[in-house]
Gaussian input, Z-matrix of N, CA and C with variables (Angstrom, degrees):
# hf/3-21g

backbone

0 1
 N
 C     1     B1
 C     2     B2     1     A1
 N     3     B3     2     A2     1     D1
 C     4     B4     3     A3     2     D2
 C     5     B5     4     A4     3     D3
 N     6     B6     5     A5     4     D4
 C     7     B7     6     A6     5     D5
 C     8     B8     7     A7     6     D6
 N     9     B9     8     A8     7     D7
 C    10    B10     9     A9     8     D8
 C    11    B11    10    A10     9     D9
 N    12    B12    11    A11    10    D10
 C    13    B13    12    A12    11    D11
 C    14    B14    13    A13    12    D12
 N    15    B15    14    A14    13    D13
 C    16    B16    15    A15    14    D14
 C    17    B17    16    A16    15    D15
 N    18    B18    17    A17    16    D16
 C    19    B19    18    A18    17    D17
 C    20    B20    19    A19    18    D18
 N    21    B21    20    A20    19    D19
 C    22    B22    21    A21    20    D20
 C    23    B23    22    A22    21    D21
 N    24    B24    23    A23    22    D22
 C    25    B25    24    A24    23    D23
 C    26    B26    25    A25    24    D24
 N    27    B27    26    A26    25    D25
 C    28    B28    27    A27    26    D26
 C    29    B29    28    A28    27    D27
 N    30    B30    29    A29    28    D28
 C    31    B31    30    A30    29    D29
 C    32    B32    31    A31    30    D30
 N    33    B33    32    A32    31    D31
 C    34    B34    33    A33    32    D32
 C    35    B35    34    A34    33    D33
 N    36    B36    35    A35    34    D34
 C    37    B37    36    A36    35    D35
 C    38    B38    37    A37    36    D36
 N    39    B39    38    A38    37    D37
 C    40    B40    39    A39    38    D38
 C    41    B41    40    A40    39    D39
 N    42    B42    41    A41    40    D40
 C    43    B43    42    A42    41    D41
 C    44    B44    43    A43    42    D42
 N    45    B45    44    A44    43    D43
 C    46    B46    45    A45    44    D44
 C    47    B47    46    A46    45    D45
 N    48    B48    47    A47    46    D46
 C    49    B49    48    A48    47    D47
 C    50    B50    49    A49    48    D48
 N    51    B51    50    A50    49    D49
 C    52    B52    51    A51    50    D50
 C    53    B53    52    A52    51    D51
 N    54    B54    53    A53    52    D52
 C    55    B55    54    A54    53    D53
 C    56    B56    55    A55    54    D54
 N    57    B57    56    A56    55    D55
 C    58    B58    57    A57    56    D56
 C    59    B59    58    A58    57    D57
 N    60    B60    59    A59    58    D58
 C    61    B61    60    A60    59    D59
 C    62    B62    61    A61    60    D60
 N    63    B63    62    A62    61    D61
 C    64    B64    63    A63    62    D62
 C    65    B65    64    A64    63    D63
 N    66    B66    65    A65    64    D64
 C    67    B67    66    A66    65    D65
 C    68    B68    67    A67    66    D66
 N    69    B69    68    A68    67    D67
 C    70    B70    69    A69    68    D68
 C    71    B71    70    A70    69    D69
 N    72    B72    71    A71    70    D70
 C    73    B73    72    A72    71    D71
 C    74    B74    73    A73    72    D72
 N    75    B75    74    A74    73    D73
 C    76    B76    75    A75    74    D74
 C    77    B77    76    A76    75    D75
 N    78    B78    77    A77    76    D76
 C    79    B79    78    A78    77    D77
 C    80    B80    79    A79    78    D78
 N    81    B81    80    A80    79    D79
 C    82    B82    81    A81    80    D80
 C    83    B83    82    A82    81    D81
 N    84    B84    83    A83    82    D82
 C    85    B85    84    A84    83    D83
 C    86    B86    85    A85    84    D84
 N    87    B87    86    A86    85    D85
 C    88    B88    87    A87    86    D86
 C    89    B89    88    A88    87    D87
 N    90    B90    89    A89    88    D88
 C    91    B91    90    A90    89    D89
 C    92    B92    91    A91    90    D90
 N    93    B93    92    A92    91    D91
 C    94    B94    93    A93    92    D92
 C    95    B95    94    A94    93    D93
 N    96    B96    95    A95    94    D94
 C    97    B97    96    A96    95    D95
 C    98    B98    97    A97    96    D96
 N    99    B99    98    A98    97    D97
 C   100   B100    99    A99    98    D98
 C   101   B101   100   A100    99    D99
 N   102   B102   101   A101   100   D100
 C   103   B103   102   A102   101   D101
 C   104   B104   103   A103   102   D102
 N   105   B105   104   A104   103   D103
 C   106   B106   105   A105   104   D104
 C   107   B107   106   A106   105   D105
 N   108   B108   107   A107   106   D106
 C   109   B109   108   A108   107   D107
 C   110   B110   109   A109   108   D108
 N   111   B111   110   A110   109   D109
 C   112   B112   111   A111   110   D110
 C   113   B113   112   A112   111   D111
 N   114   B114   113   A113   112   D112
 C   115   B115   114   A114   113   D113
 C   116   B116   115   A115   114   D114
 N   117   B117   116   A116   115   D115
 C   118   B118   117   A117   116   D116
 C   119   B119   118   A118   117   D117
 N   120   B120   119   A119   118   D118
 C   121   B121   120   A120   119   D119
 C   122   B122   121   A121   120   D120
 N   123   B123   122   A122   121   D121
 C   124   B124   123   A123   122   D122
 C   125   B125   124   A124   123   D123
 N   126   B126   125   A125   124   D124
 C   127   B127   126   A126   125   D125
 C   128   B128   127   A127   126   D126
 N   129   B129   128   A128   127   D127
 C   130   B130   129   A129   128   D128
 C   131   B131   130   A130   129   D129
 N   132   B132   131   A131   130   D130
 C   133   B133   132   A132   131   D131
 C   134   B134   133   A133   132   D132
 N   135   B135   134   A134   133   D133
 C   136   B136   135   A135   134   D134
 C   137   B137   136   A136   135   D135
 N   138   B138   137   A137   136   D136
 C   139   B139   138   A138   137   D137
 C   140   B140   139   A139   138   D138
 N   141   B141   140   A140   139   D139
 C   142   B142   141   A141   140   D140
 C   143   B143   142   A142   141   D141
 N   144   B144   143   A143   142   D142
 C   145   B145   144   A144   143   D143
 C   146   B146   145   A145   144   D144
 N   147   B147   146   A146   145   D145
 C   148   B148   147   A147   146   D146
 C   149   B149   148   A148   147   D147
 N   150   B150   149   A149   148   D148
 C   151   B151   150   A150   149   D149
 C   152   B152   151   A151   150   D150
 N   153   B153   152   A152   151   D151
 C   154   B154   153   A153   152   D152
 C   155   B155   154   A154   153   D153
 N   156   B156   155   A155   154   D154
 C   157   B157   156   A156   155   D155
 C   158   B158   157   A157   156   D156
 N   159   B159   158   A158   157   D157
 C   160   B160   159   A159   158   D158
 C   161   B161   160   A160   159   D159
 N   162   B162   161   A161   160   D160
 C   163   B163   162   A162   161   D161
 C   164   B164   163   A163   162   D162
 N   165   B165   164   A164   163   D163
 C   166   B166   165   A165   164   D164
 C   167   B167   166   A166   165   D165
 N   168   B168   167   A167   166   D166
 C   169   B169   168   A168   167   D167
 C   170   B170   169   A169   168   D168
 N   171   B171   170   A170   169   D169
 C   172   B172   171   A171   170   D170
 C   173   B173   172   A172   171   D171
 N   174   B174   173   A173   172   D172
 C   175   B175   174   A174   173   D173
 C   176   B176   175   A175   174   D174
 N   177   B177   176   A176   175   D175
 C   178   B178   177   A177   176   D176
 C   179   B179   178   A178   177   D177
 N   180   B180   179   A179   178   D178
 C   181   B181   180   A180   179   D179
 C   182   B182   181   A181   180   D180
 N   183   B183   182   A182   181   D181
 C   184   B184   183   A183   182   D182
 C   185   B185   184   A184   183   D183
 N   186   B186   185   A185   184   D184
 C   187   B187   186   A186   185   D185
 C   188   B188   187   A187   186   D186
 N   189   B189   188   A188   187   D187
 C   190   B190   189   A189   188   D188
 C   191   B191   190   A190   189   D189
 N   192   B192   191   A191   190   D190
 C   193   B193   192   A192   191   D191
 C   194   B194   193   A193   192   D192
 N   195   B195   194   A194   193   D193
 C   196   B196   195   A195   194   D194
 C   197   B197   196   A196   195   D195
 N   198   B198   197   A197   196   D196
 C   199   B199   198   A198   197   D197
 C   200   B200   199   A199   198   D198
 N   201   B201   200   A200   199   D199
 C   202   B202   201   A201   200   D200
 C   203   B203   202   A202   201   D201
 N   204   B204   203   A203   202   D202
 C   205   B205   204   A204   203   D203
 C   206   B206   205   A205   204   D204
 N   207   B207   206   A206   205   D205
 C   208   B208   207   A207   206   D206
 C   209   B209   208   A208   207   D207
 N   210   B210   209   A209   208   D208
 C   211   B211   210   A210   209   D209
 C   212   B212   211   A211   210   D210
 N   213   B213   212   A212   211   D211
 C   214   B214   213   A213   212   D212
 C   215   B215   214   A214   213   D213
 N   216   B216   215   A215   214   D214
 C   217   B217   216   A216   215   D215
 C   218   B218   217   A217   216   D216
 N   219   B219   218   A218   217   D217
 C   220   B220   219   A219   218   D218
 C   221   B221   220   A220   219   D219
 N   222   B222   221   A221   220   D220
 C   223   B223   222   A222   221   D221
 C   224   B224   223   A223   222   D222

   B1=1.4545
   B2=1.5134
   B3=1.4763
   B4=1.6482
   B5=1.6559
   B6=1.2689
   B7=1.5196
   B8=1.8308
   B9=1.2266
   B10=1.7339
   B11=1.1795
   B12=1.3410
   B13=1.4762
   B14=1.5947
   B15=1.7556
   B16=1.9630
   B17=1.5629
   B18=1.1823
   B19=1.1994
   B20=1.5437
   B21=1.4127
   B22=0.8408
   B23=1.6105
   B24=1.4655
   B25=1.7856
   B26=1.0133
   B27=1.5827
   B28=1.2919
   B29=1.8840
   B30=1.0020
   B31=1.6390
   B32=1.5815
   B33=1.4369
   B34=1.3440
   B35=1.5849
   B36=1.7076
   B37=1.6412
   B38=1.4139
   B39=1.3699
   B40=1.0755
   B41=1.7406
   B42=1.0992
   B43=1.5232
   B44=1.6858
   B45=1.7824
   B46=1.2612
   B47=1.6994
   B48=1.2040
   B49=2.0491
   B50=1.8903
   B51=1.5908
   B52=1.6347
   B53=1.8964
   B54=1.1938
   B55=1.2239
   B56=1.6685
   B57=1.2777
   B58=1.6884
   B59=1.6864
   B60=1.6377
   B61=1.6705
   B62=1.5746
   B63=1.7579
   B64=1.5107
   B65=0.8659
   B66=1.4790
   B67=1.3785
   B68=1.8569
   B69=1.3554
   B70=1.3850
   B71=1.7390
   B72=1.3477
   B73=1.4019
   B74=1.5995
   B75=1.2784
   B76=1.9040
   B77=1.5042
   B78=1.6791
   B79=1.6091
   B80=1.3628
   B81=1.4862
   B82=1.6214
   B83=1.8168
   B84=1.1653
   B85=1.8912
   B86=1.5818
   B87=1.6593
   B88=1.8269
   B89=1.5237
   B90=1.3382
   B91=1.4999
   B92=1.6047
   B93=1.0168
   B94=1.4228
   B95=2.0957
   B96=1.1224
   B97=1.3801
   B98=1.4334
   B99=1.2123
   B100=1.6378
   B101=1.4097
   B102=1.7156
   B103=1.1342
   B104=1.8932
   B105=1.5763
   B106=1.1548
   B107=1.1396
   B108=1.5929
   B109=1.6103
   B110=1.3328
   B111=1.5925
   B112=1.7150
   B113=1.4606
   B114=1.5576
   B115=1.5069
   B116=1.4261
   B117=1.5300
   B118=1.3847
   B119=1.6248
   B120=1.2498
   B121=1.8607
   B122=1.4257
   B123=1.4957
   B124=0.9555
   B125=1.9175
   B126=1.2813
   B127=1.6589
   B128=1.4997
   B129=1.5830
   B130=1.2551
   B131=1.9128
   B132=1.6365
   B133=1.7018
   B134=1.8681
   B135=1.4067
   B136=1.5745
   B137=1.2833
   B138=1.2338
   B139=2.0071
   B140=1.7743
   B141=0.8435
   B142=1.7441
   B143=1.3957
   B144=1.5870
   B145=1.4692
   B146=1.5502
   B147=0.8156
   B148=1.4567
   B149=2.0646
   B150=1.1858
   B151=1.6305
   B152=1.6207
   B153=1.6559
   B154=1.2173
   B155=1.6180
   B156=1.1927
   B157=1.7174
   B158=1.5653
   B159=1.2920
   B160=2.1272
   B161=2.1179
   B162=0.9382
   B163=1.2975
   B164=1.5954
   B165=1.0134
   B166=1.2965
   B167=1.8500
   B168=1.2697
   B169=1.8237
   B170=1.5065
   B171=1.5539
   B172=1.4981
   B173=0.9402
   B174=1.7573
   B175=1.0751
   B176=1.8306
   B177=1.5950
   B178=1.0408
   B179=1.7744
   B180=1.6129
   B181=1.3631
   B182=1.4377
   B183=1.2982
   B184=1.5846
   B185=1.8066
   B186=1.5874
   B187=1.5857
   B188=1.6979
   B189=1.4913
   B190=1.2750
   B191=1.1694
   B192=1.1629
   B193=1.8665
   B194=1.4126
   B195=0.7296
   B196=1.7855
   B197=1.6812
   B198=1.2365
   B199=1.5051
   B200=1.8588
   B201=1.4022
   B202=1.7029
   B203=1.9533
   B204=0.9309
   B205=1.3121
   B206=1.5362
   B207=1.4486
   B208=1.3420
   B209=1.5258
   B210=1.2973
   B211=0.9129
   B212=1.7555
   B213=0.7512
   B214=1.2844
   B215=1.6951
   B216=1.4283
   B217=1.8630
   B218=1.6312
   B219=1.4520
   B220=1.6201
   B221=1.0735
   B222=1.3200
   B223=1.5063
   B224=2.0233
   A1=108.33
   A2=115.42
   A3=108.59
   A4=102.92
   A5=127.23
   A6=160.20
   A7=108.59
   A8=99.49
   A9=105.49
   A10=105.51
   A11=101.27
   A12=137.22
   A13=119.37
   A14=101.45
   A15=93.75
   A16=94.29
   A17=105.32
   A18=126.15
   A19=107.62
   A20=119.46
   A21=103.41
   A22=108.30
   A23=120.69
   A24=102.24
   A25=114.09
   A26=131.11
   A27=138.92
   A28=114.03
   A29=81.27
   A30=90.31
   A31=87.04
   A32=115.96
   A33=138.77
   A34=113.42
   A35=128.42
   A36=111.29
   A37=86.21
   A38=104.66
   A39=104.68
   A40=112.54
   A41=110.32
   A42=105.40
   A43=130.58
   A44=108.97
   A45=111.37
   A46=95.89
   A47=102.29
   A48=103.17
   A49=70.66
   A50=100.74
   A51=104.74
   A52=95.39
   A53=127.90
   A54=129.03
   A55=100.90
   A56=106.51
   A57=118.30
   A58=108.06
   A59=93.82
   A60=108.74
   A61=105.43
   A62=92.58
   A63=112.51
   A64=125.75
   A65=130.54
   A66=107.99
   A67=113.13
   A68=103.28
   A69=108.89
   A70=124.63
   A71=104.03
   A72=121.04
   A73=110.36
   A74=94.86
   A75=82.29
   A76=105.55
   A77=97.79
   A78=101.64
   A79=104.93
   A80=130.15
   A81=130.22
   A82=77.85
   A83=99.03
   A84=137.46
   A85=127.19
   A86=94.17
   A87=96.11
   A88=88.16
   A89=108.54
   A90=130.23
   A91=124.04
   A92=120.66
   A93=95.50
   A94=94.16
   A95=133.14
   A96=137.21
   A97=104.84
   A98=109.49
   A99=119.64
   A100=108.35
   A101=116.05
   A102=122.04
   A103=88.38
   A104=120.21
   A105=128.24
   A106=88.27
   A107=104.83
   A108=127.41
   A109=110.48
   A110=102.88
   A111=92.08
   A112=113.88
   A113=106.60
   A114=128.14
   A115=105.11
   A116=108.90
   A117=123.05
   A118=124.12
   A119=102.46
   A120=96.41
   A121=101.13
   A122=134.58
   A123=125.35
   A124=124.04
   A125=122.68
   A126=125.68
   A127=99.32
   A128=104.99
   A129=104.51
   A130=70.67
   A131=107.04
   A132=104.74
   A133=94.06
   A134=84.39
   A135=111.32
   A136=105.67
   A137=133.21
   A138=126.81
   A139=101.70
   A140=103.41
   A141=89.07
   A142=92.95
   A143=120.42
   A144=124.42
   A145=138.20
   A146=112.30
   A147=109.26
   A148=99.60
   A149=93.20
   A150=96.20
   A151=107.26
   A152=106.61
   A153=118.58
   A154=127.63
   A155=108.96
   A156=116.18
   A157=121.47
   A158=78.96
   A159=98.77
   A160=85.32
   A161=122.41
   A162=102.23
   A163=112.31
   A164=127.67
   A165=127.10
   A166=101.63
   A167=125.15
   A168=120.52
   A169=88.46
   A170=100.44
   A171=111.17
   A172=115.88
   A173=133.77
   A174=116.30
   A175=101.96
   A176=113.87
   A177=106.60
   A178=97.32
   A179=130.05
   A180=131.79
   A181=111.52
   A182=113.10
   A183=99.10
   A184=98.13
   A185=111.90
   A186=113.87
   A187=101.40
   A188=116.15
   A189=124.15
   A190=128.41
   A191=136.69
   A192=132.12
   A193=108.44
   A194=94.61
   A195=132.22
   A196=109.33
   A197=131.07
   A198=118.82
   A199=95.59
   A200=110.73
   A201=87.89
   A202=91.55
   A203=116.61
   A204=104.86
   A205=107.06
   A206=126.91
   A207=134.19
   A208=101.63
   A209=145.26
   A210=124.50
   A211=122.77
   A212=153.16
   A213=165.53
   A214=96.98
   A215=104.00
   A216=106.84
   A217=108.27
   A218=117.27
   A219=102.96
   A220=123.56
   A221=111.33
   A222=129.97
   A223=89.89
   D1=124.04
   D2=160.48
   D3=82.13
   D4=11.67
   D5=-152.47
   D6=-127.09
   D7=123.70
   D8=159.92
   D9=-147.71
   D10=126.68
   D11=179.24
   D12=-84.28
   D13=140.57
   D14=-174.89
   D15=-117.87
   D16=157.51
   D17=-163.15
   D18=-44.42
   D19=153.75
   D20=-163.49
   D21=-102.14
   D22=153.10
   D23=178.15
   D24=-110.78
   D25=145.10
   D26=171.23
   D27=-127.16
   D28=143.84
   D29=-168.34
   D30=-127.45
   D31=134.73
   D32=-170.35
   D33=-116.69
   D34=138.34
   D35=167.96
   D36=-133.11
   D37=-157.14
   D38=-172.01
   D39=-81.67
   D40=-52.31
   D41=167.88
   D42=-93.00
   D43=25.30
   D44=-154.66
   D45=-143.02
   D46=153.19
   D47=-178.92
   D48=-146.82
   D49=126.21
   D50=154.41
   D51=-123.99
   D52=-174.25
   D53=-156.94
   D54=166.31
   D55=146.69
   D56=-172.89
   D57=-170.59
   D58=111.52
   D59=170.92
   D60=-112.36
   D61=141.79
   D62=168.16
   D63=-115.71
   D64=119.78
   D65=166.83
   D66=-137.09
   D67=153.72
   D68=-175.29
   D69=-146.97
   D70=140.18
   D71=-147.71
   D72=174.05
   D73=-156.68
   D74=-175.41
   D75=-45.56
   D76=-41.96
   D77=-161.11
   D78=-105.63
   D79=117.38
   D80=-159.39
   D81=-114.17
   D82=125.40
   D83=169.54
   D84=-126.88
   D85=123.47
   D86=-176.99
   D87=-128.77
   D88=125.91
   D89=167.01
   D90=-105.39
   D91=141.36
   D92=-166.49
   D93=-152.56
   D94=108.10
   D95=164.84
   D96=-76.34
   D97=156.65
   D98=148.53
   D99=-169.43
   D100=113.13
   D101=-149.21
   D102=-121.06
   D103=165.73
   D104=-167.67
   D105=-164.50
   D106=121.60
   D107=178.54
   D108=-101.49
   D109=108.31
   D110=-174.67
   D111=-108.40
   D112=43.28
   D113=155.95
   D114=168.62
   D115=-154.43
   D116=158.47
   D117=-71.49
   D118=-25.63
   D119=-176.75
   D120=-124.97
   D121=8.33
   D122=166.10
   D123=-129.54
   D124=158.41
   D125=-177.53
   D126=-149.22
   D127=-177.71
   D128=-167.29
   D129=-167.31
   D130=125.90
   D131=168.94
   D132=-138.93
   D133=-179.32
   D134=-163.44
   D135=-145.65
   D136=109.01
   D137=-169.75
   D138=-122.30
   D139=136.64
   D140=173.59
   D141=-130.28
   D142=146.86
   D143=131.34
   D144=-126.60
   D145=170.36
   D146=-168.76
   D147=-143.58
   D148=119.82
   D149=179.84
   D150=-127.23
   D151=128.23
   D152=174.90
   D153=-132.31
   D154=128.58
   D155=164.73
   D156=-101.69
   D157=134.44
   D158=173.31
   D159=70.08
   D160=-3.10
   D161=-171.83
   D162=118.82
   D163=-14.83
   D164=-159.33
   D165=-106.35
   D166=126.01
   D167=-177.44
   D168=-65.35
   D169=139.21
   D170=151.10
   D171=-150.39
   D172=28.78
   D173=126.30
   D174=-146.04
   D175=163.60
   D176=-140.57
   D177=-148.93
   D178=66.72
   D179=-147.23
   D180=-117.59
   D181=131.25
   D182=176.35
   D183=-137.20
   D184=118.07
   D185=-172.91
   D186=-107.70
   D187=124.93
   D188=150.59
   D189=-71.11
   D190=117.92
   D191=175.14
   D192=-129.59
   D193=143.96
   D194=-171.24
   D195=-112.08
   D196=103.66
   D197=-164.05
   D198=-121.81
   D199=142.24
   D200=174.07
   D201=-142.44
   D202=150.23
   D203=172.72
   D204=-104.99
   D205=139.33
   D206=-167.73
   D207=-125.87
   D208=-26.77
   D209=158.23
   D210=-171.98
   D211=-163.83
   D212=-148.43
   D213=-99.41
   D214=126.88
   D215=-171.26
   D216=-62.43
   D217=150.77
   D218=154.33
   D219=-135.84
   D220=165.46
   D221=-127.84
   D222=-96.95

């Protein structure tokens, strides 16, 4: 809310997607992924954010995920 956001950047390798959005306004937000594909059915990521008003952190998150694919969805 009350927030504009800049584009976001992603930088790509071959087994890696990292990525980082900003945005600032009432509510100033830094997001940040960096994911590592350690094949076709498996990754391993790391996201952090950090959100602040007037200057001051109030909130302060960092999520590990582990993704694996096991098999074909059903219906």
């Amino acid at each position: 809310i009350n927030s504009t956001c800049d584009a976001p950047s992603i930088e790509t390798g071959a087994r890696s997607l990292n990525w980082r959005l900003q945005c600032h306004g009432q509510l100033d937000i830094d997001v940040t992924g960096n994911f590592k594909f350690d094949g076709v059915n498996r990754y391993t990521a790391t996201i952090t954010s950090q959100g602040r008003m007037g200057g001051a952190l109030i909130s302060d998150v960092k999520t590990d995920v582990v993704g694996e694919r096991i098999g074909d969805c059903q219906q």
